[in-house]
C-alpha positions in Angstrom: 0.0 0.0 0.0 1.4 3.2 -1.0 1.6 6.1 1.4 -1.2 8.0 0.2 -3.5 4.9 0.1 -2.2 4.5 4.0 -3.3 8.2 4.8 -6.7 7.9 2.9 -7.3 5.0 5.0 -6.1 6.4 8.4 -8.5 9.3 7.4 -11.7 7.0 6.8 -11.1 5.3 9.9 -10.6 8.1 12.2 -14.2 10.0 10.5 -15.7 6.5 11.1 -14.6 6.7 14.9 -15.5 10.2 15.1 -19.4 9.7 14.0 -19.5 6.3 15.9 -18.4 8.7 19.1 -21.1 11.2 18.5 -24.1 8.9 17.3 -23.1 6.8 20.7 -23.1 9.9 23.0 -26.6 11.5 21.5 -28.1 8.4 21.9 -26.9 7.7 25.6 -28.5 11.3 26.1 -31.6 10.7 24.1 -32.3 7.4 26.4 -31.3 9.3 29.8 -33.0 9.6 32.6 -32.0 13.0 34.3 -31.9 15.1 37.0 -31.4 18.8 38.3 -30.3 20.7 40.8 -33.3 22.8 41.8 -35.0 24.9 45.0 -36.5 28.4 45.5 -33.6 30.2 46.3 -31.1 32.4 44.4 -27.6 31.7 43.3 -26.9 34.2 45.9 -28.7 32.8 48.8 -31.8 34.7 49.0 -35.1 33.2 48.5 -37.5 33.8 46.0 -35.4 32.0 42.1 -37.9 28.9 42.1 -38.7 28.9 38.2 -36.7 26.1 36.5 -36.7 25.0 33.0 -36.5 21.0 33.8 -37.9 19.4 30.2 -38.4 16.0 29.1 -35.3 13.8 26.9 -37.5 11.2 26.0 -39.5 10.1 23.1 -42.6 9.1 24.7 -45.3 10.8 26.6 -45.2 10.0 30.3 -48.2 11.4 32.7 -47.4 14.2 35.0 -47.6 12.1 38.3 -45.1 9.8 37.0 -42.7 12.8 36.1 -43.1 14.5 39.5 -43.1 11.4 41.8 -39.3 12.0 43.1 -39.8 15.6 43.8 -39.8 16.4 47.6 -43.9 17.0 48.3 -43.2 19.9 50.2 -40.9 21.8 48.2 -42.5 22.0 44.4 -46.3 24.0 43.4 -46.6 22.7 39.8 -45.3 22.0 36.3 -46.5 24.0 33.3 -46.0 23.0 29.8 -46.9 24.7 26.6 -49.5 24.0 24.7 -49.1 25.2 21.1 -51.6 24.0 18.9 -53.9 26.0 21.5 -51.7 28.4 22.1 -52.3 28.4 26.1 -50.2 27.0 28.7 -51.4 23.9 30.7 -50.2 22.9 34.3 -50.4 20.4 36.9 -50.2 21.5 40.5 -48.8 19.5 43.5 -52.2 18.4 45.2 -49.8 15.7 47.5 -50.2 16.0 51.2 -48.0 18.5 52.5 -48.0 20.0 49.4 -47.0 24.2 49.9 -49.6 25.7 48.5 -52.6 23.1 49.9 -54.0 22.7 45.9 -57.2 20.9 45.4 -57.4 17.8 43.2 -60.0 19.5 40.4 -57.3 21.7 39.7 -55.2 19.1 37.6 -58.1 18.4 35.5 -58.1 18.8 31.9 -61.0 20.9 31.3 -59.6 23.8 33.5 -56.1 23.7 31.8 -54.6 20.6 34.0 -51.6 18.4 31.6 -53.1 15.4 30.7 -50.2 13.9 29.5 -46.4 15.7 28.9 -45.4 14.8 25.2 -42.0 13.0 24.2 -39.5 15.8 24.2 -41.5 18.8 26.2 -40.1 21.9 27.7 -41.1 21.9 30.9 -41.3 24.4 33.9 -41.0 23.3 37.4 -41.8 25.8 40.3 -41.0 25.3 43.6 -41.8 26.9 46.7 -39.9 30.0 47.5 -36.9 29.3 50.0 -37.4 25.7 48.9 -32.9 24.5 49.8 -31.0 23.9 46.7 -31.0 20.0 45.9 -30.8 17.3 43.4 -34.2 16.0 42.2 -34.6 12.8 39.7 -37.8 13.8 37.2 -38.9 10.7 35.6 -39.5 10.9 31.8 -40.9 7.7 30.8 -43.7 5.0 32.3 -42.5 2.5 34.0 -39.0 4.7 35.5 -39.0 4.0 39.2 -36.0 6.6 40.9 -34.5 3.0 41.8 -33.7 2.7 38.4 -33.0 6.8 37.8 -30.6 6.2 40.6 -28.1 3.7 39.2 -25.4 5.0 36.4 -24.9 8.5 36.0 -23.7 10.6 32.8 -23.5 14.5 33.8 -24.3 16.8 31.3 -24.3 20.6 31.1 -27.8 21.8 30.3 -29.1 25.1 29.6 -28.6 27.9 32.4 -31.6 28.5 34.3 -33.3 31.9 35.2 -31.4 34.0 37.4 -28.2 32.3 36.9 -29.0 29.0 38.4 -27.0 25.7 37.9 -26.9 23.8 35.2 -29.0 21.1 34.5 -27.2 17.7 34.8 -29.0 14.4 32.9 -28.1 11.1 34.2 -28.8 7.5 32.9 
């Protein structure tokens, strides 16, 4: 093999390893489970920064209880998601015992604006009660996902910045 036909090959092999590298780590993030590092205080300390952009990395639709069940009852209100066929925001509010702001059931239902279901892939925004501490919370993006099973390997990723200057977002898998 001449020395061109050596470098030609080097070259294939090395793009080959390069998209193999890529493909393998968007699809270890597109089958994550995640979590992030949220509460209603302020990078500085101060209460009050409890707006956080949390989403959804997975294809399917999973119900709102399902992707709230690991969040601390006393620390998060509700979830909004947006709607845009219909143009209007839908939420789902934290009706749990203990929840912080004591939310009735009816509230979550679908004919006042309640999520019925969060789509595959959804931005979604999780408030939390103001002062709430800074912590890690597992959010649950497909049926079936127990946090035994968010638990167990983790693969950090920076996210997008959240309001105010919060932490990143971290997935895990």
């Amino acid at each position: 093999m001449s020395w061109i036909h050596r470098k030609a090959a080097s070259l294939v092999v090395a793009i080959g390893a390069g998209v193999a590298t890529i493909l393998g780590a968007t699809l270890g993030i597109a089958l994550a489970k995640h979590t992030s590092t949220v509460g209603g205080v302020c990078s500085n300390g101060s209460a009050g920064c409890n707006i956080h952009y949390v989403g959804t990395i997975k294809p399917t639709p999973v119900s709102p209880a399902t992707f709230t069940q690991c969040l601390p009852a006393a620390d998060w209100i509700g979830i909004y998601i947006w709607d845009g066929p219909n143009q209007k925001w839908l939420h789902y509010f934290n009706t749990r015992p203990g929840n912080p702001g004591n939310y009735p059931e009816y509230l979550n239902n679908t004919a006042v604006g309640g999520i019925s279901t969060i789509p595959g892939f959804s931005g979604v925004v999780l408030v939390m009660r103001p002062g709430a501490p800074n912590q890690q919370v597992t959010l649950l993006d497909a049926p079936g996902e127990d946090l035994q099973l968010a638990s167990s390997r983790r693969v950090p990723l920076p996210g997008p910045r959240q309001a105010r200057g919060g932490p990143f977002v971290s997935r895990r898998t």
